[in-house]
C-alpha positions as CSV (number, residue, x, y, z in Angstrom):
1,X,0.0,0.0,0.0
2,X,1.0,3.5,-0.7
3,X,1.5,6.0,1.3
4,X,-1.3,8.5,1.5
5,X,-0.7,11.9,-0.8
6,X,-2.0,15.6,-0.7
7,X,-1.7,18.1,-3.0
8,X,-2.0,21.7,-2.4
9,X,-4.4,22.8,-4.6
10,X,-3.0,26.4,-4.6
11,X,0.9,25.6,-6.0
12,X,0.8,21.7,-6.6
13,X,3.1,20.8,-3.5
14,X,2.9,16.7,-2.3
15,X,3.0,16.1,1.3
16,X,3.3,13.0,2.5
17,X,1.2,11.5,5.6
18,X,-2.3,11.1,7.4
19,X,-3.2,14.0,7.3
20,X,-2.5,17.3,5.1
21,X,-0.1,19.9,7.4
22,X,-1.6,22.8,9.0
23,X,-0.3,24.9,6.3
24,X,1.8,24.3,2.8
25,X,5.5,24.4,3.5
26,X,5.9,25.7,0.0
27,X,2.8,28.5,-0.3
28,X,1.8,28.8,3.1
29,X,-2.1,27.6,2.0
30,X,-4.2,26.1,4.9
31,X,-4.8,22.9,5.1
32,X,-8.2,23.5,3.7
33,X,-6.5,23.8,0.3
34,X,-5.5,20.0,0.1
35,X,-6.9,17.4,-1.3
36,X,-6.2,14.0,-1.4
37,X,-4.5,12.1,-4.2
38,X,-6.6,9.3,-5.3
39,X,-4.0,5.9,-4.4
40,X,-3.7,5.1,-8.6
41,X,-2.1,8.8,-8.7
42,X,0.1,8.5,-5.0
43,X,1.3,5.1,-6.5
44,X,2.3,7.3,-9.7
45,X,4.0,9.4,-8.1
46,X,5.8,7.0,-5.4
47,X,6.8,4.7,-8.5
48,X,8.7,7.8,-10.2
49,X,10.3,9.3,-7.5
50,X,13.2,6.9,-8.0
51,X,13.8,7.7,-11.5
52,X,13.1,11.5,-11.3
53,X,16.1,11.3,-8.9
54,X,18.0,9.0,-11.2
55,X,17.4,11.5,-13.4
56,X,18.9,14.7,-11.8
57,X,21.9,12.5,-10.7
58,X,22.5,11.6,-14.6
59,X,22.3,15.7,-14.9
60,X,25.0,16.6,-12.2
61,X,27.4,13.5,-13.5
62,X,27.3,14.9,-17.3
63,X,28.1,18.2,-16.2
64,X,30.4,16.6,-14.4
65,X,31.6,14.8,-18.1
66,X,31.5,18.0,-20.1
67,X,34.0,20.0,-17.4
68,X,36.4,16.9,-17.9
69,X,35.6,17.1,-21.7
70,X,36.3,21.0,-21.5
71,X,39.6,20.9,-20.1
72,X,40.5,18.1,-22.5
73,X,39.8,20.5,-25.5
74,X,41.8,23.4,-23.7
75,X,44.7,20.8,-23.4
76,X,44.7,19.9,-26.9
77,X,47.4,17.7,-27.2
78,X,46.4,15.7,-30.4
79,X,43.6,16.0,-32.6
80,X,42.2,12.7,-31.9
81,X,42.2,13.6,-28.4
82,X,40.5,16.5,-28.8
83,X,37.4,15.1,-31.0
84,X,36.8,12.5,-28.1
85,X,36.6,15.6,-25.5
86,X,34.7,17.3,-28.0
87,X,32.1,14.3,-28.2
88,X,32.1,13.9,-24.2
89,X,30.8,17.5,-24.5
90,X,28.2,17.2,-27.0
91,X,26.8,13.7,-26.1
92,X,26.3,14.6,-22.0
93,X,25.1,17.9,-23.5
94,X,22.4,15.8,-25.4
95,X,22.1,13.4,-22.4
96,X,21.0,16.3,-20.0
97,X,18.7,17.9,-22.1
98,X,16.9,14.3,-22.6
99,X,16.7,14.0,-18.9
100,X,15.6,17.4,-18.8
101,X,12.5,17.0,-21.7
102,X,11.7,13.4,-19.2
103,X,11.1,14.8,-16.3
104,X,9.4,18.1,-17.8
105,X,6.9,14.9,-19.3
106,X,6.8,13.3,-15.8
107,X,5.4,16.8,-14.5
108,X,2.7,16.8,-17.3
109,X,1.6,13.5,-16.1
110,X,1.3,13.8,-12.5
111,X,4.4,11.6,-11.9
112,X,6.5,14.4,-10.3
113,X,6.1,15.4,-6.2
């Protein structure tokens, strides 16, 4: 069983719990303004949250790979050895803006909070 959800129906925050909190952390809303995610959407949501984080880790470790791939290119010892530095740079480029248009889907289909 899933956790029960609530959504702030003022700025779209998830809280986790019992009950909705006195107030939204994120808007300051009262609890009034919650409602309760039906358990097909909570169980969306709980099943995504591990790759929505998988997700932004991919996006810090390919920044991570075009720095590396940026310094290899200022090095520029050999030609060869600059195209693969070059490529590091365009592929985690392409990589992080892939991760970026997934999770910008997972939003529009409730499987973000």
């Amino acid at each position: 069983m899933v956790n029960l959800m609530w959504r702030c129906l003022a700025c779209g925050y998830i809280h986790d719990g019992d009950s909705p909190p006195e107030r939204c952390p994120n808007c300051g809303a009262p609890k009034e303004r919650f409602e309760r995610l039906p358990e097909d959407k909570a169980q969306l949501i709980e099943r995504s949250r591990r790759t929505n984080q998988l997700h932004l880790k991919l996006m810090v470790l390919v920044d991570e790979v075009k720095g590396v791939g940026e310094e290899g290119v200022e090095d520029n010892l050999d030609p060869r050895c600059s195209e693969i530095f070059r490529q590091a740079i365009e592929m985690a480029e392409m990589i992080k803006r892939r991760s970026r248009a997934e999770i910008q889907s997972h939003i529009g289909k409730g499987k973000w909070g």
